[in-house]
C-alpha positions in Angstrom: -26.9 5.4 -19.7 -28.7 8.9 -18.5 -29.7 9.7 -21.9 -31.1 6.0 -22.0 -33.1 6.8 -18.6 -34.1 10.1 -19.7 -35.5 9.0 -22.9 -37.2 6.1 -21.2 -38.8 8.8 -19.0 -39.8 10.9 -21.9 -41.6 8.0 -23.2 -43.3 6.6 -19.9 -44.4 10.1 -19.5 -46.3 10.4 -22.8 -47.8 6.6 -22.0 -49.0 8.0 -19.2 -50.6 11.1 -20.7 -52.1 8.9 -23.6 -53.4 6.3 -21.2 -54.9 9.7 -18.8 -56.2 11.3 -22.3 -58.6 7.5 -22.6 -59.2 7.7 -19.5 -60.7 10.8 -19.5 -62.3 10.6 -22.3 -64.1 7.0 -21.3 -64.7 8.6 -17.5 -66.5 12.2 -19.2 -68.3 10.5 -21.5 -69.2 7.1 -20.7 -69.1 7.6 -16.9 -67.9 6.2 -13.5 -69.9 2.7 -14.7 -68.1 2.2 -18.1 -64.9 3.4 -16.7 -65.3 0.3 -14.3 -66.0 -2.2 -17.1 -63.3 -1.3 -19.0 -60.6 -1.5 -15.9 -62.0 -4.8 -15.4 -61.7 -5.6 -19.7 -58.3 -4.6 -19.2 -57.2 -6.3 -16.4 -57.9 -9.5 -17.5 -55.9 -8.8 -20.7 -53.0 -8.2 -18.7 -53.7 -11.3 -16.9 -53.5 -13.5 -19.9 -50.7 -11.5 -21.7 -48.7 -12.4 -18.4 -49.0 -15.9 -19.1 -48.2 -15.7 -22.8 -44.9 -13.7 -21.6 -43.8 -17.0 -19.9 -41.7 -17.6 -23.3 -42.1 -14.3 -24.7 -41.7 -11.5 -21.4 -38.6 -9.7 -20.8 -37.0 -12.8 -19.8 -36.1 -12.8 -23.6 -33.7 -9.5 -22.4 -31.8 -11.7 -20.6 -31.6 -15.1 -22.5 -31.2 -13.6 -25.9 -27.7 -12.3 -25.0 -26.8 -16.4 -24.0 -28.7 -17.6 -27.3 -29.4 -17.6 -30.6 -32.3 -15.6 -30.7 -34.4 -17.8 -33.7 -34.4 -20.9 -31.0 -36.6 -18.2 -28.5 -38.9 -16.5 -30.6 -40.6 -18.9 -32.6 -41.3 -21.3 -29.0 -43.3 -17.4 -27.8 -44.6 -16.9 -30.9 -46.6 -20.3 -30.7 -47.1 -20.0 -26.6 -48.6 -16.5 -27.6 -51.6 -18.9 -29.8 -52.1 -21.6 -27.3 -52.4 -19.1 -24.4 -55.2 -17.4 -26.3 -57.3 -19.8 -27.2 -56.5 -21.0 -23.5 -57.7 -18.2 -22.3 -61.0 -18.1 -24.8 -61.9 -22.0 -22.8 -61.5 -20.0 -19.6 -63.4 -17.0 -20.2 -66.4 -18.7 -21.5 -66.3 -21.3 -18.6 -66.3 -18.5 -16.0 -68.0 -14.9 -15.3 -65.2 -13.0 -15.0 -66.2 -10.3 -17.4 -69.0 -9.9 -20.0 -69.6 -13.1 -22.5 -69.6 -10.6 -25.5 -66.4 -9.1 -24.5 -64.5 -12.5 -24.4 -63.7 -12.8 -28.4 -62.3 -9.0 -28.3 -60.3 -9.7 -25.1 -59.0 -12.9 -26.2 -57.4 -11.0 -29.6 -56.0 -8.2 -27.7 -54.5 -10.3 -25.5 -52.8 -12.4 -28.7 -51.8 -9.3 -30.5 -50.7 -7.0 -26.8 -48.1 -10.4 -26.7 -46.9 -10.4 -29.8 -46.1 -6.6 -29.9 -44.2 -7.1 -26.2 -42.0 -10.3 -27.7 -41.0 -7.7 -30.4 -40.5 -4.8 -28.3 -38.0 -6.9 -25.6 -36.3 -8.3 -28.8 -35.2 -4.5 -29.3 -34.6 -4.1 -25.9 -32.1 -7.2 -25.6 -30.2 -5.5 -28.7 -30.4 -2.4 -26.9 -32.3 -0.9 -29.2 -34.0 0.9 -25.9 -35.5 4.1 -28.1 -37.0 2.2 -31.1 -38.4 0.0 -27.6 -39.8 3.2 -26.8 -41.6 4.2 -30.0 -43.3 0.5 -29.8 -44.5 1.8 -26.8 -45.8 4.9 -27.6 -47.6 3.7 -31.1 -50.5 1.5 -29.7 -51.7 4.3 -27.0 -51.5 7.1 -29.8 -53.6 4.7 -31.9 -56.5 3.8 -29.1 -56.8 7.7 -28.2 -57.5 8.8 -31.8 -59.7 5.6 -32.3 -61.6 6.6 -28.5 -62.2 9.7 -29.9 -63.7 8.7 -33.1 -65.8 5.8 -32.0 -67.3 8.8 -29.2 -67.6 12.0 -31.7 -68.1 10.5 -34.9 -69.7 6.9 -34.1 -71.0 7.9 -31.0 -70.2 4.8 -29.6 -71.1 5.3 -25.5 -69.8 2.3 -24.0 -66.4 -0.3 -23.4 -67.0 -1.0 -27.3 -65.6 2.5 -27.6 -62.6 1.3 -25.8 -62.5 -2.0 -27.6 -62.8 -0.9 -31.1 -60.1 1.5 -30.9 -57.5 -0.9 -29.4 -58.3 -3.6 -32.2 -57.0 -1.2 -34.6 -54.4 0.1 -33.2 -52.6 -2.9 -31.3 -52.8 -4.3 -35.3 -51.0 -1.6 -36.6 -48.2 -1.7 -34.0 -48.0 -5.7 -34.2 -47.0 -4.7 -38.0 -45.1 -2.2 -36.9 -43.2 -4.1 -34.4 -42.5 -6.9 -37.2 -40.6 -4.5 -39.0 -38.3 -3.2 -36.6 -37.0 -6.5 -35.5 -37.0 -7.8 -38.7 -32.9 -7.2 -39.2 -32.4 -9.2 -36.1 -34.0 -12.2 -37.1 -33.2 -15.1 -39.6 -35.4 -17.7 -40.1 -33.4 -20.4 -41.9 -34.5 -24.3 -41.0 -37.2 -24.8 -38.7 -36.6 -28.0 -37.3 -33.6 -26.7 -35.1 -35.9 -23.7 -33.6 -37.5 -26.4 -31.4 -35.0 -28.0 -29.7 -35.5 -29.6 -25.8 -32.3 -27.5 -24.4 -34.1 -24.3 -25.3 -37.1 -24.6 -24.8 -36.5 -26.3 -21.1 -34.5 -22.7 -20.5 -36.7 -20.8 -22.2 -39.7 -22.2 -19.3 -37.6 -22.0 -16.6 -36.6 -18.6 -16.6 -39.6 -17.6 -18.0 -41.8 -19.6 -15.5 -39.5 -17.7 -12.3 -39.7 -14.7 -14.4 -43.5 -14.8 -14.9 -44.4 -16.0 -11.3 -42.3 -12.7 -10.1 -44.4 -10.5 -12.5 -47.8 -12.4 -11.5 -47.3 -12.4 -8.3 -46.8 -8.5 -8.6 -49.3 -7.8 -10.8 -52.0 -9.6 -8.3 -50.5 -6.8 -5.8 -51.0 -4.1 -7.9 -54.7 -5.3 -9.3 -56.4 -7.9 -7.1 -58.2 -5.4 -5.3 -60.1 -4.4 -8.0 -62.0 -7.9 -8.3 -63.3 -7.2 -5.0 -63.9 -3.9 -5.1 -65.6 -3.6 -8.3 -67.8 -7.0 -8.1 -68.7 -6.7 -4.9 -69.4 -2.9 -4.1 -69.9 -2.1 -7.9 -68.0 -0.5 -10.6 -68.9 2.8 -9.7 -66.5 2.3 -6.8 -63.8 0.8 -8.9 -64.1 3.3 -11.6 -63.6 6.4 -9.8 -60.6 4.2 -7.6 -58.8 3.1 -10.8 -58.7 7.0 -11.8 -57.0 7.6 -8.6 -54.8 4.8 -9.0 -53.5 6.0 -12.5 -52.5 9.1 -11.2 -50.5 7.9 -8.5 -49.2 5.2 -10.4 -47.4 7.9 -12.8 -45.1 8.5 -10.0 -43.9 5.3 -10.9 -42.9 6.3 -14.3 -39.4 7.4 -12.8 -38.3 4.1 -11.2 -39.7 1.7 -13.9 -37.7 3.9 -16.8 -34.6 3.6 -14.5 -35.4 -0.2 -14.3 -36.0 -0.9 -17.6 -32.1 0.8 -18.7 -30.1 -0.5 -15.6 -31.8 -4.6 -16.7 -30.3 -4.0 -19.8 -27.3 -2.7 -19.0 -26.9 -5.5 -15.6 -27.5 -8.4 -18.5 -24.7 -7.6 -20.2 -22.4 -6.9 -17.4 -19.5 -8.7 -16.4 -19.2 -7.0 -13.0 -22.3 -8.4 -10.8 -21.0 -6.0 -7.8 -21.2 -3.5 -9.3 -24.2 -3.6 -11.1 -25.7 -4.1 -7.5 -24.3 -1.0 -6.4 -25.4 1.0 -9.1 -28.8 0.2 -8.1 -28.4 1.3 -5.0 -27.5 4.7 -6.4 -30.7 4.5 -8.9 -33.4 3.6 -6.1 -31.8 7.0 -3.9 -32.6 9.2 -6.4 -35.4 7.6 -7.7 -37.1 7.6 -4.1 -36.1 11.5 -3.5 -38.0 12.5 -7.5 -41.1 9.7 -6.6 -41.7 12.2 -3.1 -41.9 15.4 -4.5 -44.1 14.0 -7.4 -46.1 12.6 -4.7 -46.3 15.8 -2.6 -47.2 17.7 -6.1 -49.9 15.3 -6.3 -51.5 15.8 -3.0 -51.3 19.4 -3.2 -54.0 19.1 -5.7 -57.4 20.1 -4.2 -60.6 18.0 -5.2 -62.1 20.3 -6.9 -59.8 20.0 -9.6 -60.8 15.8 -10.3 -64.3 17.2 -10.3 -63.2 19.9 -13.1 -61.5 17.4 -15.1 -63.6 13.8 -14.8 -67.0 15.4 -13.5 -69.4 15.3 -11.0 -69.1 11.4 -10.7 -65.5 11.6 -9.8 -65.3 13.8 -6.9 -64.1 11.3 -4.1 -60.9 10.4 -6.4 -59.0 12.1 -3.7 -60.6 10.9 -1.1 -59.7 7.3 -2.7 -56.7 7.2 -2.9 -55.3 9.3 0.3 -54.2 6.0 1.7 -52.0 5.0 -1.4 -49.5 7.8 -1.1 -47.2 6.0 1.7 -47.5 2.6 -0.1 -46.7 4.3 -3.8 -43.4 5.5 -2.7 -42.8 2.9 -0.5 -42.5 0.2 -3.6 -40.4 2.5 -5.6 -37.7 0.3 -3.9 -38.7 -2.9 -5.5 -39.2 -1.7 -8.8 -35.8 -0.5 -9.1 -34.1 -3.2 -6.9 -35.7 -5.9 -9.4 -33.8 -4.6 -12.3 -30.7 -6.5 -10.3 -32.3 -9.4 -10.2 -33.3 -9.9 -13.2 -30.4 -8.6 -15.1 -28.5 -11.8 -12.5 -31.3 -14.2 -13.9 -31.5 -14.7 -10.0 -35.3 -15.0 -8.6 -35.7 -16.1 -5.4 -35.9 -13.1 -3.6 -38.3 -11.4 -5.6 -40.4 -14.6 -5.4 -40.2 -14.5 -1.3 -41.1 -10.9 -1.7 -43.8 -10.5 -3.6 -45.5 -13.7 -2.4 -45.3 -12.0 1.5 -46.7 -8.8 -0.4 -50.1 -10.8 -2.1 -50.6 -13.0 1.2 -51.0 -9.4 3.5 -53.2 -7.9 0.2 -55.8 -11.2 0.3 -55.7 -10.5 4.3 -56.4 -7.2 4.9 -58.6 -7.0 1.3 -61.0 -9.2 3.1 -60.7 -7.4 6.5 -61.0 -3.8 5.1 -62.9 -3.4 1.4 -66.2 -4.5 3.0 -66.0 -2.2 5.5 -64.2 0.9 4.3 -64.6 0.6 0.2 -62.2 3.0 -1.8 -59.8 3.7 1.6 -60.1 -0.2 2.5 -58.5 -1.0 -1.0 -55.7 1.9 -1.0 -54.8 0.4 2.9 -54.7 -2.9 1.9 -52.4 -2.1 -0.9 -50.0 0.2 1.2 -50.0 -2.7 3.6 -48.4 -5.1 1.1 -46.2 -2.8 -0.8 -45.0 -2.4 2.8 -44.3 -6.3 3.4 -42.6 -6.7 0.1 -40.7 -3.9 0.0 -39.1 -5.0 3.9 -39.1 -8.3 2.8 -36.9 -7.3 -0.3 -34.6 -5.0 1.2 -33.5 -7.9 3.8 -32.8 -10.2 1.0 -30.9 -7.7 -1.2 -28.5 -6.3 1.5 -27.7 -10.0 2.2 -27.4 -11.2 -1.3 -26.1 -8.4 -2.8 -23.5 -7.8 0.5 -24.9 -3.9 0.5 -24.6 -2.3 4.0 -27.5 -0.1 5.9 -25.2 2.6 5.3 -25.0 2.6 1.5 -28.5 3.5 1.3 -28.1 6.7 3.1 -27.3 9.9 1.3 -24.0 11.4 1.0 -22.5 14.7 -0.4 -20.8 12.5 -2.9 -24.0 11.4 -4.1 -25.5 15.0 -4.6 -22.1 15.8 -6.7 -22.7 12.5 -8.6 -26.1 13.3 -9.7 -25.4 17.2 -10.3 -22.6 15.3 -12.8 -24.8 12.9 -14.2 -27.7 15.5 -14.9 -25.3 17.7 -16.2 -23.8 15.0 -18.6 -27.2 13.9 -20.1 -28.5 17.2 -21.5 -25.2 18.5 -22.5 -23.7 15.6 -23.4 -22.6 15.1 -26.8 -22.1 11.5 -26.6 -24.7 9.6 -29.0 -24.1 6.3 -27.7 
């Protein structure tokens, strides 16, 4: 399992560089303006590939073990299509973003679903580092294609951004194809439709979704109000602050993302509940000193990097830093849920968390812009994550005291560190 986190890390961690390298390529060369319509480009694309992930999200890690896995994928290959062109009868009937935007979104948002039904096919068969490479592929593809649309196009604007993806989320859908192909075999279609399956398949995926909606909306509903209402100047030089904070995050999703696999195929519920107790210690004491690292860096240094347009990125975000470490407990806590194919309690959570981020984004982004949003956000990723530990230490029959650090714990992590780079276990 540690060399299963650790490549996971490895992974996240050049995601995160990629997604930095277009960022700062789009932020020194289009500006804060661009950088703000392309947040908002890609935010909606997360919004609709969230709903095409009601039959083809990681919900798939958990029902595939309990299924034949033909009788899911062809219902979220087809749910993937109608969400789409859904979504194309939305975007034109509203102004959410830019009408000539709408026709690229709508296709990124098809291909971005089928790519993630393919990489949580390889996750269910615990294939977690070919997972991994899907990951890496479409990021590696949009920064070469930013960088040509910019130096050899020079194309200035979200077309840049746009142009490059298009390419590059059509090589990994390929891509993807084949790498699940040995795990799938078509044979008749009239039994991939059947009413058991697909009344599973939407119920889990329905709970599942409404969990990752609902924390989506906490993560990125502030950036409707902030960018549409005090401009995208604001929301551009906000969402550069939020993706460096957010790569903190990098260490408890990777631990997520192993211990849901592992939890869906476990026989012991207990301990898998334990075990996650284990992950979220260490995964809080790593997420500090990243966040201490971070806020060690001086201003001067986002001004270097982004330009003279970005220099109150530090400002921005200086009320984020309680609230980023602070949810590090629900994003490894979920991984128990979901691996249980239990919730409720990340439903109550997150809804608490989205009710106190409409509140206070009302009462504060008027007022105080950039540090409105980041207090707004720590306010809610407060709420959830009390909410959540309340409900986890009574369903999972944890006690205050397990969460507190022990000398066996140190010895167990010095042995665990110890046994993934010296290890020479291949499994």
């Amino acid at each position: 399992m540690q060399k299963l986190i650790l490549n996971t890390v490895l992974a996240r961690c050049l995601s995160t560089a990629l997604n930095f390298g277009i960022a700062l390529l789009i932020a020194r060369h289009a500006g804060p303006a661009v950088k703000g319509d392309v947040t908002l480009l890609i935010t909606t694309i997360w919004f609709l590939i969230f709903f095409s992930n009601i039959l083809g999200g990681q919900v798939l890690v958990y029902l595939i073990p309990r299924s034949k896995i033909e009788l899911l994928l062809i219902p979220a290959y087809v749910w993937s299509i109608f969400i789409a062109l859904l979504g194309l009868v939305f975007l034109k009937l509203t102004h959410v973003v830019h009408a000539n935007h709408i026709p690229s979104i709508v296709v990124l948002s098809f291909l971005s679903s089928v790519i993630s039904i393919n990489q949580t096919v390889l996750l269910a068969r615990r294939q977690i580092v070919n997972a991994n490479t899907i990951l890496i592929v479409p990021l590696l593809g949009q920064l070469i294609g930013v960088l040509v649309c910019f130096y050899s196009m020079h194309i200035k604007d979200a077309y840049a951004y746009i142009y490059a993806s298009l390419i590059a989320y059509l090589l990994t859908a390929a891509i993807s194809f084949v790498a699940v192909r040995r795990f799938i075999h078509f044979g008749g279609l009239k039994e991939f439709f059947t009413a058991k399956e697909l009344k599973n398949s939407f119920r889990y995926g329905l709970l599942f979704q409404l969990i990752e909606i609902l924390q989506l909306l906490n993560l990125r509903y502030y950036f409707y109000p902030l960018g549409l209402q005090q401009g995208s100047r604001y929301l551009g030089v906000f969402s550069i602050g939020i993706s460096i904070l957010e790569a903190v995050w990098i260490i408890p999703r990777s631990v997520a993302t192993v211990h849901y696999v592992q939890t869906s195929h476990a026989a012991d519920v207990k301990a898998e509940a334990d075990r996650a107790v284990q992950l979220f210690k260490f995964s809080f004491v790593l997420c500090g000193f990243a966040l201490f690292a971070i806020w060690l860096v001086p201003s001067q240094v986002y001004i270097f990097v982004f330009g003279p347009g970005f220099s109150d990125v530090k400002h921005s975000m200086r009320f984020l830093f309680p609230g980023i470490l602070i949810y590090s407990f629900p994003l490894v806590i979920s991984s128990f849920y979901f691996g249980t194919g239990k919730y409720r309690s990340l439903i109550i959570a997150n809804a608490m968390g989205f009710i106190t981020l409409i509140i206070f984004s009302r009462l504060l982004i008027p007022s105080y812009v950039m540090s409105g949003a980041g207090l707004a956000a720590t306010l809610s990723f407060t709420v959830a994550t009390v909410v959540l530990f309340a409900l986890f230490k009574n369903d999972a029959k944890i006690r205050l005291t397990d969460f507190l650090f022990k000398k066996e714990d140190w010895l167990l992590a010095k042995s665990n560190v110890l046994n993934t780079f010296f290890s020479t276990d291949k499994t």
